[in-house]
Structure formats: C-alpha cells, structure tokens
C-alpha positions as CSV (number, residue, x, y, z in Angstrom):
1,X,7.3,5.1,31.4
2,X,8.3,7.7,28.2
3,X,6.4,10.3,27.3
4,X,5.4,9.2,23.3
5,X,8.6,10.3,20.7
6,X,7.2,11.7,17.4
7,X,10.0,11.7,15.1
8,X,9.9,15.2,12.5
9,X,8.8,15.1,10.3
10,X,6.2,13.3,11.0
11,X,2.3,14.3,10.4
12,X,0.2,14.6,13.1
13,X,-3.8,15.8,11.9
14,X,-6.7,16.1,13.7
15,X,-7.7,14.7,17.0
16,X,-5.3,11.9,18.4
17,X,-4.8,9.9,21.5
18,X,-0.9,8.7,21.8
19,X,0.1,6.4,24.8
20,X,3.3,6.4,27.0
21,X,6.6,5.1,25.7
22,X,5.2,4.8,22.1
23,X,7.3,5.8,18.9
24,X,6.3,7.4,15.5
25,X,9.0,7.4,12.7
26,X,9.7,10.1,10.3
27,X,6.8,11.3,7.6
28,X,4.2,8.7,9.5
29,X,1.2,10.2,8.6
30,X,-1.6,10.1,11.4
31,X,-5.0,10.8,10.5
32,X,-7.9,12.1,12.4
33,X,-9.6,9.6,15.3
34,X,-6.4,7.7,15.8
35,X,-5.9,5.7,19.3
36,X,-2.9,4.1,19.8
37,X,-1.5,2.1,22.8
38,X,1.5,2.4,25.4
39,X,4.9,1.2,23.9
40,X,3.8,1.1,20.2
41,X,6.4,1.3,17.5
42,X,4.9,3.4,14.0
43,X,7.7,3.1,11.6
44,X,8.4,6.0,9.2
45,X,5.9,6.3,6.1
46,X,3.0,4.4,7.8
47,X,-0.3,6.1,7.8
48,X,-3.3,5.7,10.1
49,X,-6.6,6.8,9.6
50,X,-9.7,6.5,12.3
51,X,-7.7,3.4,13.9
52,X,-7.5,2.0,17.3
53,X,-4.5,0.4,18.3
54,X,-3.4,-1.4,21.4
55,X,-0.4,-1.8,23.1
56,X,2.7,-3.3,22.1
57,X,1.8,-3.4,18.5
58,X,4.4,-2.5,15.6
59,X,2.8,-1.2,12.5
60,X,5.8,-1.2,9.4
61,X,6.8,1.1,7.1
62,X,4.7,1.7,3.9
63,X,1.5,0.6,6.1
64,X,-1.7,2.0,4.9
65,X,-5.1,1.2,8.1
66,X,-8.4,2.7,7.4
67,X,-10.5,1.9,9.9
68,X,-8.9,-0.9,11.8
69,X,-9.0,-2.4,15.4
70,X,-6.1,-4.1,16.0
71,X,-5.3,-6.2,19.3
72,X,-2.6,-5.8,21.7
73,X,1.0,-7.7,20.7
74,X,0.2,-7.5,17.3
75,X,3.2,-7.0,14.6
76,X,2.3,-5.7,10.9
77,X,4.9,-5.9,8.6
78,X,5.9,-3.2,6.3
79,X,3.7,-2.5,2.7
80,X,0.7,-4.0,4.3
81,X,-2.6,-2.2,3.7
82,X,-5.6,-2.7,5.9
83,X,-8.8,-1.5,5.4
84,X,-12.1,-1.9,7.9
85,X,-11.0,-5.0,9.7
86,X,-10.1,-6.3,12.8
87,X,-6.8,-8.0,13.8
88,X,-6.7,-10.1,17.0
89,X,-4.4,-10.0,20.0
90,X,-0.8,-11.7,19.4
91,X,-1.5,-11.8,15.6
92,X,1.3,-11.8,13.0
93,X,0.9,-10.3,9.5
94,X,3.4,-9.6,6.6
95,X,2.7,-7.6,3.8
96,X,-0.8,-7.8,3.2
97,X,-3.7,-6.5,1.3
98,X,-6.8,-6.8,3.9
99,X,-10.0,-5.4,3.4
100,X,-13.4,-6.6,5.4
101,X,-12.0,-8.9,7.9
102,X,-11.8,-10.3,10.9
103,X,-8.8,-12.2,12.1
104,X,-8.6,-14.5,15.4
105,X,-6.4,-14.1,17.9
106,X,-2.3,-15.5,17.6
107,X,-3.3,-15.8,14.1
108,X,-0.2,-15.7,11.2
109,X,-1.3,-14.2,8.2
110,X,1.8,-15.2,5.5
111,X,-0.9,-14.8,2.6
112,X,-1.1,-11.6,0.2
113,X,-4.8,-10.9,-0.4
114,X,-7.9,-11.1,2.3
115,X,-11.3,-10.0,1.2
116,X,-14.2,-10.5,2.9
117,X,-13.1,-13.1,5.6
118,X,-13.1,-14.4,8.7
119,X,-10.6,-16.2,10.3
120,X,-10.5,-17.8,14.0
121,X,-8.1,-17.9,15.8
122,X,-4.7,-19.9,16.1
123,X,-4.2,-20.4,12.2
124,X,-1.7,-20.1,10.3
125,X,-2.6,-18.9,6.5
126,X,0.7,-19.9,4.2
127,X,1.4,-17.2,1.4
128,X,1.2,-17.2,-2.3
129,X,-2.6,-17.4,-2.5
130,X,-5.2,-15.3,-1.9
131,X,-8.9,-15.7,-0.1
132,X,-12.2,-13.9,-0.5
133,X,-15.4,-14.5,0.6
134,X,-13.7,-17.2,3.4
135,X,-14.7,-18.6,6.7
136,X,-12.2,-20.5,7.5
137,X,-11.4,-22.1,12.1
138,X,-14.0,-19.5,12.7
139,X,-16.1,-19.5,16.2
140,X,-19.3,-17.1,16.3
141,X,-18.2,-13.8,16.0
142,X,-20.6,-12.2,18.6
143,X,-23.6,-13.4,21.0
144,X,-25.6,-11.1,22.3
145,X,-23.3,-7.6,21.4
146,X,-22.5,-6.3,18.3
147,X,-19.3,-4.3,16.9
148,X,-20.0,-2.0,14.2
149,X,-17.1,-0.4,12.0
150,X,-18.0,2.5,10.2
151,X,-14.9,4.5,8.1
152,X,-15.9,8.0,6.7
C-alpha cells in the first residue's frame, strides 16, 4: 500500500494521523485532531477539524466537518458542511448542511438541511426539504455505552 500523497499546497496544522494510500488535494485544510483512514480521497478546498474518518471515504471539495465521526465507505459530496454528527458506514450524502446528527448506516441523504436528527439506517431522505428536531427508522442509539462528542 502508498504512503499518503498530500498535494501542495495543501494545509496540514497541528497533530494528525494520515493512513496508507490516502490522498489530500490542493489548499485542503486539516485541522488539529484529525484521523483519517487508509485509501481516503480529501479533495482540494475541504477542511477538517477534530474529525475521525475511516477508510475508503471521499470527502468533496468545499466540505466544511467540525467534529464528525464518519464510517467507513462513506462518500460526501462537495459544499457539504458537517458539524458534531455522525455518519454511518456505506452512507451517501450530497451537499448538505448537517449539524447534531446521527445518521444510520447505507443511509442516502439527498436532502439540504439536518438539524438535530436521527436517522436509522437504510433510508433514503429525497431533497428539497429540510428536517429538524426528527427521528425518523431510528433503532436505540446506545444500550449500555455511551458516545460523547465534544468540539472545542
């Protein structure tokens, strides 16, 4: 497997940990307490900030995540921006404005605005409207752990 390709000029800050045979466009921006996974593709102008990120996962140009967790296989298309969530394994998102969420696994997010949500997974969200404040195919979300996201 390839060493990771960081494409000048590209911003690297603070402390990161970049897996095997993963690529980071031109003028990406990654912030402090960034993990990403083996074979990832960062397109140019995407910026991460106190993010881990598994492998195989494509992150678009113009992306903005703020303390995210995002699954393995997962593609984010470009302008989306992504703010303390969680985005399940195999998931599919275009551009999106996502703040407070937790998406399913294999989920398709085609809509523009998530606030506050939960979504299970398998579903498929259709675009031109917006959700807050939604639980929508959800299972329970933990048993007896918890996750705790914190973003300084």
């Amino acid at each position: 497997m390839q060493d990771p390709k960081i494409w000048q000029p590209a911003n690297l800050w603070g402390a990161q940990l970049i897996g095997l045979g993963t690529t980071i466009g031109a003028f990406a921006d990654i912030g402090d307490n960034v993990v990403i996974g083996q074979n990832c593709k960062i397109h140019p102008t995407a910026v991460l900030e106190s993010c881990i990120i598994g492998n195989n996962v494509e992150i678009g140009p113009h992306c903005y995540l703020r303390g995210v967790v995002v699954g393995d296989q997962v593609m984010i298309r470009e302008n989306s921006s992504i703010k303390v969530a969680v985005i399940g394994r195999g998931s599919f998102i275009v551009p999106s404005d996502i703040f407070n969420c937790f998406i399913g696994e294999n989920s398709n997010i085609v809509t523009h605005i998530l606030y506050n949500c939960v979504i299970g997974s398998n579903t498929f969200l259709g675009g031109g409207v917006g959700f807050a404040d939604l639980k929508f195919n959800a299972e329970p979300l933990f048993n007896d752990d918890q996750i705790f996201l914190a973003v300084s």
